[in-house]
Each structure stands twice: as C-alpha cells, then as structure tokens.
C-alpha positions as YAML, in Angstrom:
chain: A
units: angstrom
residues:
- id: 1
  name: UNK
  ca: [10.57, 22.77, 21.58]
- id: 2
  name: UNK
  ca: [14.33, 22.22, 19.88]
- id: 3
  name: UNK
  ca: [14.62, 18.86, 21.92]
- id: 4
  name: UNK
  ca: [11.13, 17.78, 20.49]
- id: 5
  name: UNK
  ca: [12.47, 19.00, 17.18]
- id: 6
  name: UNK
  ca: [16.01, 17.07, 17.58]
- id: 7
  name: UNK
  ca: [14.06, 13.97, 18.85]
- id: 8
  name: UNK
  ca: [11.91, 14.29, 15.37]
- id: 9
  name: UNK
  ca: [15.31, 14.54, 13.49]
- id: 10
  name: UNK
  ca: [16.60, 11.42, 14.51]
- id: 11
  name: UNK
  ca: [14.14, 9.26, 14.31]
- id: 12
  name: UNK
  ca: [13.48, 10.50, 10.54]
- id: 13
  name: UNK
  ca: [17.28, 9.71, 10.30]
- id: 14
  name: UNK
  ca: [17.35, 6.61, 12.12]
- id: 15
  name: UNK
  ca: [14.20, 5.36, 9.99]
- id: 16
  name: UNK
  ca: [16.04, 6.40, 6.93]
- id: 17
  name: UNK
  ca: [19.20, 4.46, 7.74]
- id: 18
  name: UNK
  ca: [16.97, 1.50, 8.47]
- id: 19
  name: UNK
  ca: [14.92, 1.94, 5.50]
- id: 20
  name: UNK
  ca: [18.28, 1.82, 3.42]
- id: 21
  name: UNK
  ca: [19.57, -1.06, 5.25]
- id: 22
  name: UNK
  ca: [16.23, -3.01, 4.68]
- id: 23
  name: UNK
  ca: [16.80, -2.21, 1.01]
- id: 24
  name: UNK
  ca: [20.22, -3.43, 0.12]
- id: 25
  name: UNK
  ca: [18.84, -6.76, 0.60]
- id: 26
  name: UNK
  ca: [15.38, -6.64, -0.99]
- id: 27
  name: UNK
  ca: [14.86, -8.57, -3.66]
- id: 28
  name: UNK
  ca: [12.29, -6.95, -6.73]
- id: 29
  name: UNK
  ca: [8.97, -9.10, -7.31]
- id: 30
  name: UNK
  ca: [7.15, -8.23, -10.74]
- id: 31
  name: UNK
  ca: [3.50, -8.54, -10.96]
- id: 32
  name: UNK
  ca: [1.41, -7.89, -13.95]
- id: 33
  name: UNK
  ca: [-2.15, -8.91, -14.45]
- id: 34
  name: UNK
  ca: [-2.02, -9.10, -18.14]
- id: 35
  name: UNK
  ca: [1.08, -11.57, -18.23]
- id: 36
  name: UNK
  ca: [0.01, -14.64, -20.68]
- id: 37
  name: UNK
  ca: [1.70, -17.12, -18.33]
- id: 38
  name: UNK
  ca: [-0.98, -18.24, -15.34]
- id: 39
  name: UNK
  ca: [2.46, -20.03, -13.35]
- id: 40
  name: UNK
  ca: [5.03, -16.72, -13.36]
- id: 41
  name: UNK
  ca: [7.69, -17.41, -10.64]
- id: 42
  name: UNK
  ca: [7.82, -13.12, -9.93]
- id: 43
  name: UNK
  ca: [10.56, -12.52, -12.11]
- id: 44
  name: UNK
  ca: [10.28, -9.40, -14.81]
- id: 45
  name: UNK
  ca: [10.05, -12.05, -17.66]
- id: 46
  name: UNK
  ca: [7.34, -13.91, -15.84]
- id: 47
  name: UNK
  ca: [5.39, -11.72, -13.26]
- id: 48
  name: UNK
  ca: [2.62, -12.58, -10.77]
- id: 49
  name: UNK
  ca: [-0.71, -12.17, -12.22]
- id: 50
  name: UNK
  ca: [-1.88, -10.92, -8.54]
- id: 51
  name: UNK
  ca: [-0.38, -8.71, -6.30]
- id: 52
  name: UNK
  ca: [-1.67, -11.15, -3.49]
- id: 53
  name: UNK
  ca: [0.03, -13.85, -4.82]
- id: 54
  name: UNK
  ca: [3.56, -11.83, -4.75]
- id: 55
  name: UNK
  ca: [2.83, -10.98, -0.62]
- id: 56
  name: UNK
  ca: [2.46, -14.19, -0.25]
- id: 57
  name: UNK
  ca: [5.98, -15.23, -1.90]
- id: 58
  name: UNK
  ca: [7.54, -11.91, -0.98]
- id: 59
  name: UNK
  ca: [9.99, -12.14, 2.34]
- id: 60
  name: UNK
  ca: [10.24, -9.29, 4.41]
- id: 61
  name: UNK
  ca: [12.08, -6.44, 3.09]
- id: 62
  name: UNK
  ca: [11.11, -7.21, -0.51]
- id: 63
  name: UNK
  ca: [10.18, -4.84, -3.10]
- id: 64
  name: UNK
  ca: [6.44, -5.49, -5.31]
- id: 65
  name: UNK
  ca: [6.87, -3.49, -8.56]
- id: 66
  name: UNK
  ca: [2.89, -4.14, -10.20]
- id: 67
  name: UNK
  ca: [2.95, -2.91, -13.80]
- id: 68
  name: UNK
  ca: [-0.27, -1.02, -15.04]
- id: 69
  name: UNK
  ca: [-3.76, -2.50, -15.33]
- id: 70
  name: UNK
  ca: [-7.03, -2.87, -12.72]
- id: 71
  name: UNK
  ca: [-6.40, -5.58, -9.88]
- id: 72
  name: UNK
  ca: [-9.79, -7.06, -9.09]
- id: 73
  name: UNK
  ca: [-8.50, -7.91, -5.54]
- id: 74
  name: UNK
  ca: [-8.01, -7.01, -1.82]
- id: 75
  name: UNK
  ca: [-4.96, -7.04, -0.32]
- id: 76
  name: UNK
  ca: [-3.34, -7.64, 2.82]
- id: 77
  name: UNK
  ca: [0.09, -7.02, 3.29]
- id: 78
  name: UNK
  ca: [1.36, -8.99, 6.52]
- id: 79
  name: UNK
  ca: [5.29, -8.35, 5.97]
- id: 80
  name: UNK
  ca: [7.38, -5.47, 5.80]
- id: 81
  name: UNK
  ca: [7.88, -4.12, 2.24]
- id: 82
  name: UNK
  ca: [7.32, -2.08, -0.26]
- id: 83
  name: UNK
  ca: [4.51, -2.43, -2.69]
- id: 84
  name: UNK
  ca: [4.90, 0.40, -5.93]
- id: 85
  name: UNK
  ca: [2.47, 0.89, -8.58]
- id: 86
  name: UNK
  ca: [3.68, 2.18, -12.22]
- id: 87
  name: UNK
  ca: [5.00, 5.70, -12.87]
- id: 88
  name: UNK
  ca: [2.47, 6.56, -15.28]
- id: 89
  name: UNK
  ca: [-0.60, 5.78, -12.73]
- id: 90
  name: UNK
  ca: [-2.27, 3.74, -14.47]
- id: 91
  name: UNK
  ca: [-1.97, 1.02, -11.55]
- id: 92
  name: UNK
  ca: [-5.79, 0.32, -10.39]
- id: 93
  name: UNK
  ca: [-6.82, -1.76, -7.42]
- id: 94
  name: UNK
  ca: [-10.42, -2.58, -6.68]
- id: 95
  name: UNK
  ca: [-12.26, -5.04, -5.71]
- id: 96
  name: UNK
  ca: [-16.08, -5.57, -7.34]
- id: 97
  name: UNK
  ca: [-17.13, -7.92, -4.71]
- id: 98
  name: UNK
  ca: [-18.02, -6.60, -1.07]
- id: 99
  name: UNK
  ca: [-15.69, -6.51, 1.42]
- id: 100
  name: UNK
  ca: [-14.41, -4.68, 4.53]
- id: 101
  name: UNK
  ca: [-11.15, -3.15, 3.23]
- id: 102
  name: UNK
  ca: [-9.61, -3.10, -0.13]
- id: 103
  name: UNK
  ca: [-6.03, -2.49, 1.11]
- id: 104
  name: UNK
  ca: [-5.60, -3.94, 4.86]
- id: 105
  name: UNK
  ca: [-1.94, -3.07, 6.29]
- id: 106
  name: UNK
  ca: [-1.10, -4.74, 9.71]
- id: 107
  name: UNK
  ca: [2.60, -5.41, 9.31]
- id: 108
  name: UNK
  ca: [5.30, -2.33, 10.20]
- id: 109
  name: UNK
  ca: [7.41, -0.77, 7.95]
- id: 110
  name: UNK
  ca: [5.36, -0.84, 4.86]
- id: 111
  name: UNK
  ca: [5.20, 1.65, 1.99]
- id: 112
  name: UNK
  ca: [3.25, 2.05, -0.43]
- id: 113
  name: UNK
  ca: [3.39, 4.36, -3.49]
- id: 114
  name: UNK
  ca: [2.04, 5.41, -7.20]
- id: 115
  name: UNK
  ca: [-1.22, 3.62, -7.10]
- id: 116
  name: UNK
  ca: [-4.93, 4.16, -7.92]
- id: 117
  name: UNK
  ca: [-7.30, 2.46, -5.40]
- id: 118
  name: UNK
  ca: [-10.80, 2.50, -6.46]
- id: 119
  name: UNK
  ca: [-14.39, 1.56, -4.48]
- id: 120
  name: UNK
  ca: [-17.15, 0.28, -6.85]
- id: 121
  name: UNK
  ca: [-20.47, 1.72, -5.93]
- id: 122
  name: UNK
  ca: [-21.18, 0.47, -2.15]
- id: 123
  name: UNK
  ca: [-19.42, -2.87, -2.24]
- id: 124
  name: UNK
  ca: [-16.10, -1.52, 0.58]
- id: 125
  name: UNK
  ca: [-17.72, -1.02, 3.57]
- id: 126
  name: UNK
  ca: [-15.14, 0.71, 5.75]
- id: 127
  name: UNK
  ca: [-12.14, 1.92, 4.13]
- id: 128
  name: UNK
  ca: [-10.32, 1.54, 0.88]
- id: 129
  name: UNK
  ca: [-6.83, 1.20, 3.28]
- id: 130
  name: UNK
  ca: [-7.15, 0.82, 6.75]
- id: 131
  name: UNK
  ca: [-3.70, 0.60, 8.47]
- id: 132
  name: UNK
  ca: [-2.99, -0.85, 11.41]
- id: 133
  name: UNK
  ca: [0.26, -0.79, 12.00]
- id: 134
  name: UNK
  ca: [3.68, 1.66, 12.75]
- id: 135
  name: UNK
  ca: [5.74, 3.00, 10.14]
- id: 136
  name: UNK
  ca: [3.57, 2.73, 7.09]
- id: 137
  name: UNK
  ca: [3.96, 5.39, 4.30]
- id: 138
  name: UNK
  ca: [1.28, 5.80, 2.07]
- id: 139
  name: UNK
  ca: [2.26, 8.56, -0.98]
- id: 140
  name: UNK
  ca: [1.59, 8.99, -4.54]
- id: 141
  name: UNK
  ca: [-1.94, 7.13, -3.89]
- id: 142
  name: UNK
  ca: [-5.04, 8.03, -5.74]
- id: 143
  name: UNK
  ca: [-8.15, 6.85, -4.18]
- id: 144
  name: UNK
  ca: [-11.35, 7.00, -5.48]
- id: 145
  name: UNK
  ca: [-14.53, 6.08, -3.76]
- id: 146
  name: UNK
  ca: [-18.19, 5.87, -4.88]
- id: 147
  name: UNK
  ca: [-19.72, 5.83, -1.73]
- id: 148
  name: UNK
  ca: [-19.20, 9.11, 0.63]
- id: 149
  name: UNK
  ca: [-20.24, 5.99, 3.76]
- id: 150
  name: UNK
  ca: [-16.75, 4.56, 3.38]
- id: 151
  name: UNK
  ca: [-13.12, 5.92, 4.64]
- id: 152
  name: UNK
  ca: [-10.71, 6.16, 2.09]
- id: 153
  name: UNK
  ca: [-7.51, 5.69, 4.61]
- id: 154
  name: UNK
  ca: [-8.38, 4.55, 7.98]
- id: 155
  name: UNK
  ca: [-5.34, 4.58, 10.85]
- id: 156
  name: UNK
  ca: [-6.30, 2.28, 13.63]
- id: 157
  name: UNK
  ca: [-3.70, 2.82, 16.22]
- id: 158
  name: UNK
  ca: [-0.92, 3.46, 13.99]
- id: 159
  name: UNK
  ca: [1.99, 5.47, 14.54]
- id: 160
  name: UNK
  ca: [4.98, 7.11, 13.09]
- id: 161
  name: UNK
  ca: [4.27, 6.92, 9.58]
- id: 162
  name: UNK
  ca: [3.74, 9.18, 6.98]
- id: 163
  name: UNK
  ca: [0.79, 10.08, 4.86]
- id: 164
  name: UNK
  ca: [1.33, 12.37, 1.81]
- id: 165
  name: UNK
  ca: [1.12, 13.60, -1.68]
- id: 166
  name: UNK
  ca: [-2.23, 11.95, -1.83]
- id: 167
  name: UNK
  ca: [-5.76, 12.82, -3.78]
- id: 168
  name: UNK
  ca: [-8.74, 11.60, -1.95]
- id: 169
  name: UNK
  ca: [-11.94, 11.74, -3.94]
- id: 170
  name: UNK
  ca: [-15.42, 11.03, -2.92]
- id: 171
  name: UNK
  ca: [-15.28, 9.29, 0.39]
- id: 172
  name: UNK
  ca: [-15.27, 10.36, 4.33]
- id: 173
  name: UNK
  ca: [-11.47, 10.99, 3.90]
- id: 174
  name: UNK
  ca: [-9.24, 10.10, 6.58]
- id: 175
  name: UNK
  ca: [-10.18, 8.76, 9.64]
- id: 176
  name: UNK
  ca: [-7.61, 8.69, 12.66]
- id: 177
  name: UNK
  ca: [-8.32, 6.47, 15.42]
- id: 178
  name: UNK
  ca: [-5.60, 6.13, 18.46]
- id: 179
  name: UNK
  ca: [-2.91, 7.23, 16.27]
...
C-alpha cells in the first residue's frame, strides 16, 4: 500500500516537473471568433478566428488562450498543449452539423480547462470529448448535451490523466473503455 502510494507521488511529481519544463518554452496563441481581421497571425492584437486554425499553427508545448464566444467547430488536438477557455465561462464549443466527436484528443500531454462544450439536439453521435490518449487533463469543463444517446467524455484506452472539477449535464456521462 505505501509503495503504491510513493509510486503515485512521484509520478504526480515527475509529471509536474515535466509539465513546468514543457511550459517555460510555450509560446501563448490567442483565438477569438469575433476578431474583425479574417488573416490574424495568433497574436493578442490579432487572434485566430478558430481554435482549429491555432492547433494547426500551434507547436507542441504551446499554450491556446480562446477568448469568450460559441465556436461552431470540432476539434482535434494532435499535439501536446494546452487549450484554456476564458475565466468567466463564457467559452462555448459546438458544432451544429453532425459529427462523431466535438472534441477528439489523440495526442499526450494535453489539458484542457474553463470551457463550455455543448451538443445541439442529436447532431454528436458519440461523445462531446473522446480521448484517446495518456496524460490528458480535462477540468473546469462544462458540457452540455441534448441527447441522453451520446457520451459526454469518452476515454478510449487512456491513461494517467486526470478528470475533474467538471459538470456533466444531460448525456450518458463518462464512459471508460481500457483505461
């Protein structure tokens, strides 16, 4: 029991120290779906109007800051970062087409914090974030589903990572799966 405890310990140290290390190179990309410019370059002064857009440009490591308003999108994160909604939750990602998964995680070491993911009536068919993947931290997420057929987080095989401080409304809830 104290060995599985010390074994627990360090890893949540070791992650930490890599976590920090990770961070002291990150670079910050801004994304804001009401910016007026259609061309920003990520920068505060001229943000990515899609959150997609700044995963795509982002390098591992990196750091999405997405300022409030409703992402019409789904998102697949591919690289290890960090992708953080606004502090006053009004950071909304859905998607009114249909599609398989709103959020779709397959790269390690990915966090994700202070959002609002929504389902629109029955168009996600499986889960609002499915996960599949090590070291993912999902925290600070509201998710709100219309359909009680979908999953609102779904961990395929994924291990190690942390899942709190979450609100889970009107969905299936979590599924676990190999994990």
């Amino acid at each position: 029991m104290h060995a599985r405890r010390f074994c627990f310990m360090l890893a949540v140290v070791l992650i930490t120290l890599v976590a920090t290390l990770m961070l002291s190179e990150a670079k910050v990309i801004y994304v804001d779906v009401k910016s007026p410019y259609p061309k920003g370059d990520g920068s505060i002064d001229l943000p990515y109007r899609s959150i997609s857009k700044a995963i795509s440009m982002a390098d591992d490591g990196d750091i999405i800051y997405v300022f409030p308003g409703v992402y019409n999108e789904t998102i697949r994160i591919d690289k290890r970062l960090t992708l953080e909604g606004s502090e006053s939750g009004d950071t909304i990602i859905c998607k009114n087409d249909r599609h398989k998964h709103t959020i779709e995680i397959c790269a390690s070491m990915v966090t994700i914090e202070n959002l609002i993911v929504k389902s629109i009536g029955d168009k996600c068919w499986n889960a609002l974030i499915y996960v599949s993947s090590n070291l993912v931290t999902l925290q600070g997420i509201t998710i709100n589903a219309s359909s009680k057929n979908v999953w609102a987080i779904y961990l395929d095989h994924a291990n190690d990572g942390m899942v709190g401080n979450n609100v889970i409304n009107g969905s299936k809830g979590i599924y676990v799966v190999g994990s």
